[in-house]
C-alpha positions as CSV (number, residue, x, y, z in Angstrom):
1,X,20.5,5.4,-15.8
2,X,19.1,1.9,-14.6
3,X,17.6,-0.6,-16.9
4,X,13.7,0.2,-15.6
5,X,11.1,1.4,-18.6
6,X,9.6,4.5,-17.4
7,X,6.0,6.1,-18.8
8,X,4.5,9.3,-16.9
9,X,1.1,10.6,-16.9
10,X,1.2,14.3,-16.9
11,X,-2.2,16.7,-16.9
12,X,-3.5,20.0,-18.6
13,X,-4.2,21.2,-15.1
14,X,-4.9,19.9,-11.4
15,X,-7.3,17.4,-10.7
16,X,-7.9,16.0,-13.9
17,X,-7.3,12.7,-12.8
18,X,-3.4,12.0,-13.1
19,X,-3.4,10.5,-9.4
20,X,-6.0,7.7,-10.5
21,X,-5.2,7.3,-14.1
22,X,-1.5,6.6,-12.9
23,X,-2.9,3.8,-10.0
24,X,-5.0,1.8,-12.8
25,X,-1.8,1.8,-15.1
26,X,0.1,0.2,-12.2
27,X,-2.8,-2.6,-11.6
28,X,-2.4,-3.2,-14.9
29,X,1.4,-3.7,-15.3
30,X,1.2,-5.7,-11.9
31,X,-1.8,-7.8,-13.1
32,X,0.1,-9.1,-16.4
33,X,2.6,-9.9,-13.8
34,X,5.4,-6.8,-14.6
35,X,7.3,-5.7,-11.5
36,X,6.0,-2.0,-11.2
37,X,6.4,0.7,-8.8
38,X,4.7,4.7,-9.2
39,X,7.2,7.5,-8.4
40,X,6.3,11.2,-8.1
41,X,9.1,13.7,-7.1
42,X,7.1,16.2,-5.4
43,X,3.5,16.0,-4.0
44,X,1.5,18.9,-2.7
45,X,-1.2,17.4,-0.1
46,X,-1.9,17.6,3.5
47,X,-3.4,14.1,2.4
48,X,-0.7,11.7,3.6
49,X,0.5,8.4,4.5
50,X,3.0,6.6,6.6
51,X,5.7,3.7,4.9
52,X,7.1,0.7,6.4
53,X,10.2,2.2,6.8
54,X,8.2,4.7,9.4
55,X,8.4,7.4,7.3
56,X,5.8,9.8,5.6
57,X,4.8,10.1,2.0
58,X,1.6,11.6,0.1
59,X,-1.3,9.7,0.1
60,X,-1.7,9.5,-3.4
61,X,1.5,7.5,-3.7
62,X,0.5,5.0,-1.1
63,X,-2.9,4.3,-3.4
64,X,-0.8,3.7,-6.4
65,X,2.0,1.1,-4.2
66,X,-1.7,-0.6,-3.1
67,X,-2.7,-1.2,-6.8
68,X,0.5,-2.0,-7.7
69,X,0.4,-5.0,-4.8
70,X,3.8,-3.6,-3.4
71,X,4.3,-2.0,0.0
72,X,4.6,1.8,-0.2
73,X,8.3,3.5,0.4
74,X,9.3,7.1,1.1
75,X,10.9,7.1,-2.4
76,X,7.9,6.8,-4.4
77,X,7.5,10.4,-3.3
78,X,10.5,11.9,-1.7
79,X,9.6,15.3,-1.4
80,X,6.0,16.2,0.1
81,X,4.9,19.9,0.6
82,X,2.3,20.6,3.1
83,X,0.7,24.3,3.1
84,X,0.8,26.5,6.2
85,X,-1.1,29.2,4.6
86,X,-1.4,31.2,1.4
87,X,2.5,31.5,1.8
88,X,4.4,29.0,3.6
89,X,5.0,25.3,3.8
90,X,6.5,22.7,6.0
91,X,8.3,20.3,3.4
92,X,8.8,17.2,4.2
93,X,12.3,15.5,2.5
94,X,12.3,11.4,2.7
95,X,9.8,11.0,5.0
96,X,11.0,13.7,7.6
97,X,10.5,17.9,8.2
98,X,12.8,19.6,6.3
99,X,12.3,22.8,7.3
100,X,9.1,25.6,7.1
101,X,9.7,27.5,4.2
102,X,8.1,30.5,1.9
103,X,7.0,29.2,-1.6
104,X,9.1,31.9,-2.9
105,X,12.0,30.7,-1.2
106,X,11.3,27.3,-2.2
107,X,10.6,27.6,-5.9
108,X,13.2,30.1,-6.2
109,X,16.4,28.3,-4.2
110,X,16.1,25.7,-2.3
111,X,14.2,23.3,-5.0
112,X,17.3,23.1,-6.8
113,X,19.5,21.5,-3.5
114,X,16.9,18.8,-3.8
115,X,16.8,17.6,-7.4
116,X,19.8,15.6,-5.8
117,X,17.6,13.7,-3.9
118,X,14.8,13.0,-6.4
119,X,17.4,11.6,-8.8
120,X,18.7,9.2,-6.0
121,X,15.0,8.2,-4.7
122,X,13.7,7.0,-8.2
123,X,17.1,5.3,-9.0
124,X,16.1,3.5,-5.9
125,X,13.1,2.2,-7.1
126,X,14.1,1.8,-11.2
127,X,16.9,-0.9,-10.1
128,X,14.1,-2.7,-8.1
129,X,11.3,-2.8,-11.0
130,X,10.6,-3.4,-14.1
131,X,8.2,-0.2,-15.0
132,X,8.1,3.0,-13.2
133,X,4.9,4.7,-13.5
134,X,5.6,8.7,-12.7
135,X,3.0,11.2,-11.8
136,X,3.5,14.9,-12.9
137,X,2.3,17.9,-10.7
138,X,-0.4,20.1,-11.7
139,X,0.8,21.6,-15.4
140,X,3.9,20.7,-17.4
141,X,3.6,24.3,-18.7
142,X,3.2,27.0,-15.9
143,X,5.9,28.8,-17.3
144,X,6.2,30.5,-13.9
145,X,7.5,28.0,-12.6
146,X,9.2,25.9,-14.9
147,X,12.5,27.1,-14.7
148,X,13.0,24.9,-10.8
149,X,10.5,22.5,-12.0
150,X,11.3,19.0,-10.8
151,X,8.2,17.0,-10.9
152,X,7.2,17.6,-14.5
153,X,9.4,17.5,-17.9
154,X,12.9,18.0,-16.3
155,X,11.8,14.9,-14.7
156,X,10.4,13.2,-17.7
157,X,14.0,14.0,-19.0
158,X,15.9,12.3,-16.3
159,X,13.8,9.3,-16.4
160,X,13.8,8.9,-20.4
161,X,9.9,9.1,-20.0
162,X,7.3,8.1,-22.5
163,X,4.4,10.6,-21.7
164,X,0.9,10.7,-21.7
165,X,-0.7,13.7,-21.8
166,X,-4.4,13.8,-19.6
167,X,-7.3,16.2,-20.5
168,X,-10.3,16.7,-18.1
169,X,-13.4,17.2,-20.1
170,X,-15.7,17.3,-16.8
171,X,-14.1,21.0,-16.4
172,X,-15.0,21.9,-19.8
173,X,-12.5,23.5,-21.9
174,X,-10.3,20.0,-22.6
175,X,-9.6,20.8,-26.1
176,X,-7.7,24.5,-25.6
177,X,-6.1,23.0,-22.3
178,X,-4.7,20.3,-24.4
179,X,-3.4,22.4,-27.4
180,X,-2.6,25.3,-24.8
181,X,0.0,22.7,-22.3
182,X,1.8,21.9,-26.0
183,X,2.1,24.9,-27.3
184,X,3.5,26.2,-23.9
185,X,6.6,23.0,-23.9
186,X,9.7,23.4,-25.5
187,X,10.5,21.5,-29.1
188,X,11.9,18.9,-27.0
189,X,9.5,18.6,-24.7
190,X,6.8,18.4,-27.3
191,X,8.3,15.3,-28.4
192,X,8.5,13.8,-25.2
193,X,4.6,13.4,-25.3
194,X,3.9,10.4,-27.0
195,X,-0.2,10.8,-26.9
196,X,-3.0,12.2,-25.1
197,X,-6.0,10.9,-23.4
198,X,-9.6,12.4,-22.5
199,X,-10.4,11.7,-19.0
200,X,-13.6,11.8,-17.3
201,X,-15.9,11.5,-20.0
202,X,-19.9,11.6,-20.1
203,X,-22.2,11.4,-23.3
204,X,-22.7,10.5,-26.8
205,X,-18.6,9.5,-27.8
206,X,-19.5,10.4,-31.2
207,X,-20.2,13.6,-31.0
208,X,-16.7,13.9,-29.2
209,X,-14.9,12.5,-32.2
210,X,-14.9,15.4,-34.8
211,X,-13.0,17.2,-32.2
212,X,-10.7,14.6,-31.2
213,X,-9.3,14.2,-34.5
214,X,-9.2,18.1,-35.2
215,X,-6.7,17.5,-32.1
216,X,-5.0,14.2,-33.5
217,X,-4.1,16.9,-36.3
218,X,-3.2,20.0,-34.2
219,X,-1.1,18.6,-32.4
220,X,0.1,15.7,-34.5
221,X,0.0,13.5,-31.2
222,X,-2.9,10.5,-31.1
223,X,-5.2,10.1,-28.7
224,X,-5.0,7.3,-27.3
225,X,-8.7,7.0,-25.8
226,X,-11.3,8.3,-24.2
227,X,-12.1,7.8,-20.0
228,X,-15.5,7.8,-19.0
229,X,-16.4,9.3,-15.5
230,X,-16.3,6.2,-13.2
231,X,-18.9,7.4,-9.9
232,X,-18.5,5.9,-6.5
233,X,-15.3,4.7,-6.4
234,X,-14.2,3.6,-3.0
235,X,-10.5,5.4,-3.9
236,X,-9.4,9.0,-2.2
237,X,-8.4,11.8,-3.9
238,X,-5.4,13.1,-4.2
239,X,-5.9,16.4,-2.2
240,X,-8.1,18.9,-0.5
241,X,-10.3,19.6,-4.0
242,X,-11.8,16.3,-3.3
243,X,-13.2,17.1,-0.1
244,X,-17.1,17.7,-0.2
245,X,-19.2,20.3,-0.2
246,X,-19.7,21.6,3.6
247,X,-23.2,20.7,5.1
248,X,-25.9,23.9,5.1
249,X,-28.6,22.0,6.4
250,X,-28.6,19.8,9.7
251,X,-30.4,16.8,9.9
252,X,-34.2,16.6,11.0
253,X,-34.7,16.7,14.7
254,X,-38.1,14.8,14.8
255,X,-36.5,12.1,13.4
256,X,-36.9,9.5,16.1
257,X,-36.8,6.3,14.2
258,X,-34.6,3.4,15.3
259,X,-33.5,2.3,12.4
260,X,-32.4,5.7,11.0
261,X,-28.6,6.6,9.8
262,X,-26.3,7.1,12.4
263,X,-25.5,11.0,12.4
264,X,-22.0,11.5,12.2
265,X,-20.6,15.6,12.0
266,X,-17.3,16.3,11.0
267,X,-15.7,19.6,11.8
268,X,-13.6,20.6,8.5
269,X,-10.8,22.8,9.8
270,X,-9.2,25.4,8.0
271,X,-6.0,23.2,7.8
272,X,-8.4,20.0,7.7
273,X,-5.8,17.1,7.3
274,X,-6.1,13.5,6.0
275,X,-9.7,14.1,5.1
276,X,-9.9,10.0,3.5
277,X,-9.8,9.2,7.3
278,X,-13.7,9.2,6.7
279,X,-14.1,7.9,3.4
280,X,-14.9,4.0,5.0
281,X,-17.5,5.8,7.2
282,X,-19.0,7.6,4.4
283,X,-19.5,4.4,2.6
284,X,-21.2,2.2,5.4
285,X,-25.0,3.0,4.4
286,X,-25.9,3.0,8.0
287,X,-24.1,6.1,8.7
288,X,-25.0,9.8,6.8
289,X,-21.6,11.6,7.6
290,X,-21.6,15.5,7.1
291,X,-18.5,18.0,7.0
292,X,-19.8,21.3,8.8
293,X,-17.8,24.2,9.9
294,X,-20.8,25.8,12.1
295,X,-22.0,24.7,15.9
296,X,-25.1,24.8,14.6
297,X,-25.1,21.7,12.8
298,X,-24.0,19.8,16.0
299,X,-27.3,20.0,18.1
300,X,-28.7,17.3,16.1
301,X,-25.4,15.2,15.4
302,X,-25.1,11.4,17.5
303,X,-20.9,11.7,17.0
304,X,-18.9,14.7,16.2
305,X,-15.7,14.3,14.9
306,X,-12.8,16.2,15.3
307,X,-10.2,15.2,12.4
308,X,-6.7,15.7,11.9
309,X,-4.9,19.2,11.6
310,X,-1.9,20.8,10.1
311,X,-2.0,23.9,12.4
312,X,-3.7,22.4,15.3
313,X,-3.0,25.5,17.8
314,X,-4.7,27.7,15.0
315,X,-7.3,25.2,14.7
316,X,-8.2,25.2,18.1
317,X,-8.4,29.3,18.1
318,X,-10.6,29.2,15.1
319,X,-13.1,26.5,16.9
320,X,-13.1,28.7,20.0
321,X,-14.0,31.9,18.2
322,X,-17.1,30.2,16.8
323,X,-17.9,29.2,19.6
324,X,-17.1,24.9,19.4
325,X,-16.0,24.8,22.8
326,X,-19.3,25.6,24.4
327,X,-21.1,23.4,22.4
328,X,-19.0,20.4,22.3
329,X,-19.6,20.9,26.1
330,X,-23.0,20.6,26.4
331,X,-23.1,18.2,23.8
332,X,-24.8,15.0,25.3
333,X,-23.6,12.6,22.2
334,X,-20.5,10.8,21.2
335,X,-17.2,13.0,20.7
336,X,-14.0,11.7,18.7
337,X,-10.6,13.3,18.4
338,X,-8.4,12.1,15.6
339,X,-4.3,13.0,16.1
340,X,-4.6,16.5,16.1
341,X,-8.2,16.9,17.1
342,X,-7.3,14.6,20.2
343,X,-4.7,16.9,21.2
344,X,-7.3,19.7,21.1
345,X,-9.8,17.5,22.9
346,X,-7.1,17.5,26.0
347,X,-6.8,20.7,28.4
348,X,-3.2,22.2,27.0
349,X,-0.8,22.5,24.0
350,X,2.4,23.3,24.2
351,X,4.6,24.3,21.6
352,X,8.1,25.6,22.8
353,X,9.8,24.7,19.7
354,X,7.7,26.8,17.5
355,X,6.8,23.9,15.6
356,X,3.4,25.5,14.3
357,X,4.1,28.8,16.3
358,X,6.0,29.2,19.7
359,X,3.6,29.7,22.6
360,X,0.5,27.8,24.6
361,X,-2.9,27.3,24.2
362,X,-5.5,26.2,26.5
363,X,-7.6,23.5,24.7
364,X,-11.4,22.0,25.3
365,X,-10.5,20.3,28.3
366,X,-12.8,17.1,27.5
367,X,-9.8,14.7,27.8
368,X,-7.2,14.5,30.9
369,X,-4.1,15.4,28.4
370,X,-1.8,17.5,27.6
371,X,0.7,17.6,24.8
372,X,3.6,19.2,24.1
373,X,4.9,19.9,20.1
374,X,8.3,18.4,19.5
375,X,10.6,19.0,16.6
376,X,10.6,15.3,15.7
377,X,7.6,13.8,13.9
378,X,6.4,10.7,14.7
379,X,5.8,8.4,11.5
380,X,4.7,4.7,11.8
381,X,2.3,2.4,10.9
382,X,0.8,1.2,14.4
383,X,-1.7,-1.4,15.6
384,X,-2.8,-3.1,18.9
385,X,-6.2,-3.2,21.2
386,X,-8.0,-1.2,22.2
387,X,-7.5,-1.1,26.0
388,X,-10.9,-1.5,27.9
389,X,-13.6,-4.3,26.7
390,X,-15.8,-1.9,25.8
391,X,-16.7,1.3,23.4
392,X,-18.6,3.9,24.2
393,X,-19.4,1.8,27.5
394,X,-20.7,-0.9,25.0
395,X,-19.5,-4.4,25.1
396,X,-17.1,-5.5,22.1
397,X,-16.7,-8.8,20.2
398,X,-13.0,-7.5,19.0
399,X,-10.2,-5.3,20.5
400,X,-7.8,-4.9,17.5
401,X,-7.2,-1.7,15.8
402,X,-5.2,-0.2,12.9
403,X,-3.8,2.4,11.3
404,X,-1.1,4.9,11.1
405,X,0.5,8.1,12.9
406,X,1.8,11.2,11.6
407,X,2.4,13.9,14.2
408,X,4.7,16.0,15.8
409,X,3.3,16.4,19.7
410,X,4.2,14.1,22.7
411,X,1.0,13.8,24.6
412,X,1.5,13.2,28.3
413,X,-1.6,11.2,30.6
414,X,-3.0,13.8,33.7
415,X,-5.0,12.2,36.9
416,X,-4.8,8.9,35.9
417,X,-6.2,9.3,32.5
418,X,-7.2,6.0,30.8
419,X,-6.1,5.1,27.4
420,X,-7.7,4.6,24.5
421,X,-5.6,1.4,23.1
422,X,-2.1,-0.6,24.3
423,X,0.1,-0.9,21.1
424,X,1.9,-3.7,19.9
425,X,5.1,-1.4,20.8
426,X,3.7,-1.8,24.6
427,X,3.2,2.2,24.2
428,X,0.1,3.6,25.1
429,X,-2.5,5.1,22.3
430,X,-5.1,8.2,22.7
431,X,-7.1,8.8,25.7
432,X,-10.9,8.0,26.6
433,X,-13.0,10.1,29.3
434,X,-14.6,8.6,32.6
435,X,-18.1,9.0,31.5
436,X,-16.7,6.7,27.9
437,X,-18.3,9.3,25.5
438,X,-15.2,10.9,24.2
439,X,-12.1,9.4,22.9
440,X,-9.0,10.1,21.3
441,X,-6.5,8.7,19.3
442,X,-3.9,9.4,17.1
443,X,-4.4,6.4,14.6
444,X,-5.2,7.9,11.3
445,X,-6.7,5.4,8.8
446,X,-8.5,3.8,12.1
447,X,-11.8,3.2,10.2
448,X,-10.3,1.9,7.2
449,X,-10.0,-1.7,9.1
450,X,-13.5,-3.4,8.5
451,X,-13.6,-4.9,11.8
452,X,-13.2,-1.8,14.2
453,X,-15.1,0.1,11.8
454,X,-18.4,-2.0,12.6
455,X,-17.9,-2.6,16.3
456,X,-17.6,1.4,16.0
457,X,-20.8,1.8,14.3
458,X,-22.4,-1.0,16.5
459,X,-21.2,0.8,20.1
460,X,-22.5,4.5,18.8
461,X,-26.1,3.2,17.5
462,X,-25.9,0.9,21.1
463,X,-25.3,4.5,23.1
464,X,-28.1,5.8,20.9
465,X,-30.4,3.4,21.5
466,X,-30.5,2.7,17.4
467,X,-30.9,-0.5,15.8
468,X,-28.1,-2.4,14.6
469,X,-27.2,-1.8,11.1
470,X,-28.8,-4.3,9.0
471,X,-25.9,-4.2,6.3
472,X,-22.3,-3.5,7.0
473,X,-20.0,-2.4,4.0
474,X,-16.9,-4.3,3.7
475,X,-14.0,-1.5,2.7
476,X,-10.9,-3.1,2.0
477,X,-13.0,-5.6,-0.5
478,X,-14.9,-2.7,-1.8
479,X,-11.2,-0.9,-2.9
480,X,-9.9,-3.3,-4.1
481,X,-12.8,-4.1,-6.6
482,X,-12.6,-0.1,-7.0
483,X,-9.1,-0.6,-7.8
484,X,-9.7,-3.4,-10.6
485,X,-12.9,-1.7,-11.6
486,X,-10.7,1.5,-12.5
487,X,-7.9,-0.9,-14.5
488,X,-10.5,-3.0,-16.6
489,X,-12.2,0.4,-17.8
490,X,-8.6,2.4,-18.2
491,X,-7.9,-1.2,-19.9
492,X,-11.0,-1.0,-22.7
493,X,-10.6,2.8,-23.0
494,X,-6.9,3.4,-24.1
495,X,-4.4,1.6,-26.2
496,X,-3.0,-0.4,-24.3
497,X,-1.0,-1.9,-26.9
498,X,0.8,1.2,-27.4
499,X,1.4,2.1,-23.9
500,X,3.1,-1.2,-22.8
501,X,5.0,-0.5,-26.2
502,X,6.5,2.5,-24.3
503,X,8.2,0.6,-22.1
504,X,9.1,-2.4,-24.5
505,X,6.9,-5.0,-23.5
506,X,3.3,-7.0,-25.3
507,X,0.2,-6.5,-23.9
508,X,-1.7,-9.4,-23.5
């Protein structure tokens, strides 16, 4: 094994905050100047993110490179699982498909033929840095599954791991999830957990206490603090859980004022990908951005998105048979397509291959495209300007745009169809109609780049005939202040001391 010092944050359960908790321990390595890099060996998301190698990896691990100041790599997270259905998932190895699988098949077979690969991808990264911060998957103890388990203790294992076990106390039940994961681990594994931490934390800390130290001696493990719940952070989660609640209620038609929020609906598809596309717009406080999955929310909406999708043909059927098409016709607003919701934006898709499912399907016909599923994704991060003057047939100050794509259709230009943007590749980007109200591109992470983000926002409210927006929220400060908000209370809320102990260095 390589030199590197290795500490993992594991979790009673899903969503209790590993994802985050594992970020703030790598701003705070990297801000006492350590070399440190996050690793997890398998990540379940559609959430994801492409590398600078061009390759794709789970947007969780792409956070934790950003707070560790390093540029993320495929082998921070070499294997990514991305759910079909109930069933099935396309798995993505290094950065590229590896096949559409059964979760039976997987867990039971194949999972071994890739522990190989794991072992290889974090050696990778513990030659290159001085502390590798590792992020578990769901439970440590599903004893289901722990015989193929590679993301949890077998990985610990490899890696010599110091572990820190994470209770969510927002769920309730933190103290028999706690004693319930140890109790479920091997002798060995018990000892491979050097603490435990409460996580998400609101109240009176002192009428925690009794029970923390009724733990302290259960488990014969110390806690090593207590997290409080940290609200509006400008940081996504790490998968679909973190997606809002879906809009009942539409927004007031009488509302005619000029200075009002700019109404922005997002259609959440069943296989809804890359949801943190919108989490820059939901933060400008200009904008009130709703997730709907009913037309009748629409009527009333300035710009309806349509976002990224994992089964886009399926998507496309499930808009049709409540009834989207129709009323994304006679809509008179803005419409936006994002990678997969561009392709259904166009008038065909194509899927020979059988990439999603063999077959064609006729799509909204708002754009003059067509595209054709191929068996090789495409997986960059791309920028370049955007190709007319003008958005939304408004004037702009600035051309450049951002972002990254991760898809596996070719879409082809029909009746001389206008772009959207010219890369710096020299290859064209996304589509825009004649009339200028609907556009398509396949940049995700488009709005996360301040400046296109409010010449965006400036062109809808122009169509609109809205004021401009008197504030504009700048996003890529606003992270990273999330990012060292998140460290400085992870700092004052665990032993730190002890932790940087783990992997044989002072805190300071």
């Amino acid at each position: 094994m390589s030199q590197a010092r290795a500490i993992m944050v594991l979790g009673t359960g899903s969503h209790v905050g590993k994802s985050l908790l594992t970020a703030a321990l790598c701003r705070i390595f990297a801000q006492r100047g350590h070399s440190v890099a996050p690793f997890k060996s398998q990540n379940m998301s559609l959430n994801s993110a492409a590398t600078i190698e061009g390759l794709e990896i789970g947007r969780a691990q792409a956070l934790q490179a950003e707070a560790a100041g390093i540029a993320a790599s495929v082998h921070m997270n070499p294997i990514l699982i991305k759910p079909s259905g109930d069933c099935s998932s396309q798995v993505v190895v290094r950065g590229k498909i590896w096949g559409q699988i059964s979760a039976a098949d997987y867990h039971q077979r194949r999972v071994e033929d890739l522990m190989p690969i794991v072992c290889e991808s974090y050696q990778a990264l513990a030659s290159k840095y001085q502390v590798i911060v590792l992020e578990g998957a769901g439970s440590p103890a599903e004893i289901n599954l722990k015989q193929h388990d590679i993301v949890n203790m077998r990985m610990a294992a490899m890696a010599d791991a110091a572990c820190l076990l994470v209770g969510d106390i927002d769920r309730g039940g933190v103290f028999a999830s706690l004693l319930g994961t140890v109790e479920l681990l091997d002798l060995a594994e018990r000892d491979r957990i050097h603490g435990f931490c409460i996580n998400k934390f609101r109240g009176d800390l002192n009428l925690l206490q009794p029970g923390v130290r009724m733990m302290e001696e259960r488990l014969r493990k110390p806690c090593l603090g207590v997290v409080p719940y940290l609200p509006g952070l400008a940081l996504e989660e790490e998968d679909s859980v973190g997606l809002p609640p879906l809009a009942r209620i539409s927004w007031e038609a009488t509302d005619k004022a000029r200075d009002r929020r700019l109404r922005i609906a997002v259609v959440a598809l069943p296989s809804f990908s890359n949801f943190t596309d919108f989490d820059s717009l939901r933060a400008e406080p200009s904008i009130d951005l709703l997730f709907c999955r009913s037309v009748q929310l629409l009527p009333n909406a300035d710009v309806v998105v349509l976002p990224g999708s994992k089964e886009t043909m399926s998507d496309l059927e499930w808009m049709l048979v409540r009834g989207f098409d129709q009323a994304l016709r006679l809509f008179p607003g803005l419409i936006v397509g994002i990678c997969g919701g561009m392709q259904m934006l166009g008038r065909e898709i194509a899927d020979p291959e059988g990439m999603e499912r063999q077959g064609c399907v006729a799509g909204l016909g708002l754009l003059s495209i067509s595209t054709t599923m191929q068996t090789e994704k495409v997986t960059r991060l791309s920028s370049g300007a955007i190709h007319d003057a003008s958005l939304f047939g408004q004037p702009l100050r600035q051309r450049h745009v951002a972002g990254y794509e991760i898809h596996v259709g070719k879409t082809l230009y029909l009746d001389q169809a206008e772009p959207f943007a010219t890369l710096e590749s020299g290859e064209l980007d996304g589509c825009i109609s004649p009339d200028r109200r609907v556009l398509g591109t396949y940049l995700h992470g488009i709005f996360d780049d301040d400046s296109f983000r409010h010449e965006f926002l400036h062109a809808a409210r122009s169509f609109h005939r809205l004021d401009s927006p008197p504030v504009l929220n700048p996003w890529r400060a606003q992270r990273e202040d999330s990012l060292d908000r998140l460290a400085n209370q992870v700092s004052a809320s665990l032993d730190m001391r002890r932790i940087f102990s783990w992997a044989g260095l002072e805190y300071e």
